[in-house]
C-alpha positions, 0 to 999 in steps of 0.5 A, spaced: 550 477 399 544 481 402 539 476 402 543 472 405 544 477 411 538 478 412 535 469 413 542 469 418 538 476 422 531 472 422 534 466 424 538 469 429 532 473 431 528 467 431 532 463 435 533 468 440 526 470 441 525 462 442 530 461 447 527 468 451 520 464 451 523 459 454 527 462 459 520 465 461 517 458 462 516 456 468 518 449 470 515 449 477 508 445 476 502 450 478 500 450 485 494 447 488 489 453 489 492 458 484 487 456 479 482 459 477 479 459 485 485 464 487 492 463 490 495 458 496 492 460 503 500 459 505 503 464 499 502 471 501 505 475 496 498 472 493 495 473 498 494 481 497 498 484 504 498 491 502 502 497 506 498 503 506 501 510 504 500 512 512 504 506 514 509 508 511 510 514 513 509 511 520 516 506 518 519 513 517 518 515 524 522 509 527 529 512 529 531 507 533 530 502 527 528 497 534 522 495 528 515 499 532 514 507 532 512 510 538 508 515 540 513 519 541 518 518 535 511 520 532 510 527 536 518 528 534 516 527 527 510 532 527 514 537 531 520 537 526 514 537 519 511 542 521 518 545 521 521 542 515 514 544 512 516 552 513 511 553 518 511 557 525 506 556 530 500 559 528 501 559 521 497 554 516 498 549 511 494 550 504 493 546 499 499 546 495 503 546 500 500 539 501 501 536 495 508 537 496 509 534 503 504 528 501 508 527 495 514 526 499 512 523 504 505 519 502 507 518 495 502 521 492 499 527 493 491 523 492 494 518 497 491 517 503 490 521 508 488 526 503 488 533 504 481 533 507 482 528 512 488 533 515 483 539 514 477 537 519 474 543 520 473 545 513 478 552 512 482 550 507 487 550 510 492 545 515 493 547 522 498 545 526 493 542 531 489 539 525 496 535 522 498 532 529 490 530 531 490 526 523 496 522 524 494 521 531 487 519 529 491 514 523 496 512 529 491 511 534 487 506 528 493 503 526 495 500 533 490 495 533 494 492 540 493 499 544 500 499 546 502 505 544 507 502 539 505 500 531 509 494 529 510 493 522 505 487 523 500 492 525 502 497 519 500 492 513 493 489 511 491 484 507 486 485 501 481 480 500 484 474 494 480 472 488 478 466 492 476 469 498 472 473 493 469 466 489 468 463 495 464 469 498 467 471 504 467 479 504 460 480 503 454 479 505 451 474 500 444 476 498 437 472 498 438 463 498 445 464 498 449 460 504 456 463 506 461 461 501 457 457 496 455 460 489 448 463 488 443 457 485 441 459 478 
């Protein structure tokens, strides 16, 4: 009786195993172009569109959820982070402190801008003007139409595809090799 409860437990096992890969299979053909080249020009989460963690510390900031973050909502922000953070004026941001605030709010404490970018006058520490003069700066850079409103079109990026990597866009191609076509060997 025992033997006979487990060849039943194998076989459903088996039989399970095997509908589950089938579920898995996909019976939609491969797309032209997601071959070994890269991924369709029309497919864009093959595409490699990123969101960097400033970006979305920015989609934060838009409080009227009108879709674009304006320099004002952007001050407002600085203003009540600085306070949120437990620092008055005049008192200064260290290293630790910022982890926690990155954490929180970047994601990551290693996440782009890192501390280094806030602390541009090298003290160790993170002033209030320093915190405000980064995400400006990333503002400014961020707002690619010079509106003073960053839209979430402007927040994300694209990274280059492995077609656009086979096909040698992105680099500079080195001695003999034309743009996009493979070195001769």
């Amino acid at each position: 009786m025992f033997d006979l409860k487990l060849g039943t437990i194998a076989k459903l096992t088996l039989a399970s195993s095997l509908l589950f890969a089938a579920s898995c299979a996909s019976n939609k053909p491969p797309e032209r172009g997601g071959g070994r080249g890269g991924p369709q020009q029309g497919n864009l989460s093959m595409m490699g569109y990123v969101a960097q963690p400033i970006s979305l510390l920015f989609v934060s900031m838009d409080k009227d959820q009108d879709g674009m973050t304006s320099i004002v909502e952007m001050n407002d922000f600085t203003t009540t982070q600085w306070a949120n953070i437990g620092l008055e004026a005049g008192r200064e941001l260290r290293s630790f402190g910022y982890q926690t605030w990155a954490i929180t709010h970047l994601g990551s404490a290693e996440a782009m801008p890192s501390f280094i970018g806030f602390d541009t006058d090298l003290s160790g520490s993170i002033s209030q003007l320093e915190f405000e003069t980064c995400l400006r700066r990333n503002f400014d850079l961020l707002d690619k139409d010079k509106n003073g409103l960053l839209s979430r079109a402007e927040l994300i990026v694209r990274m280059p595809s492995m077609q656009d990597r086979g096909n040698g866009q992105g680099r500079s191609g080195g001695k003999g090799e034309e743009r996009g076509k493979r070195p001769q060997r």
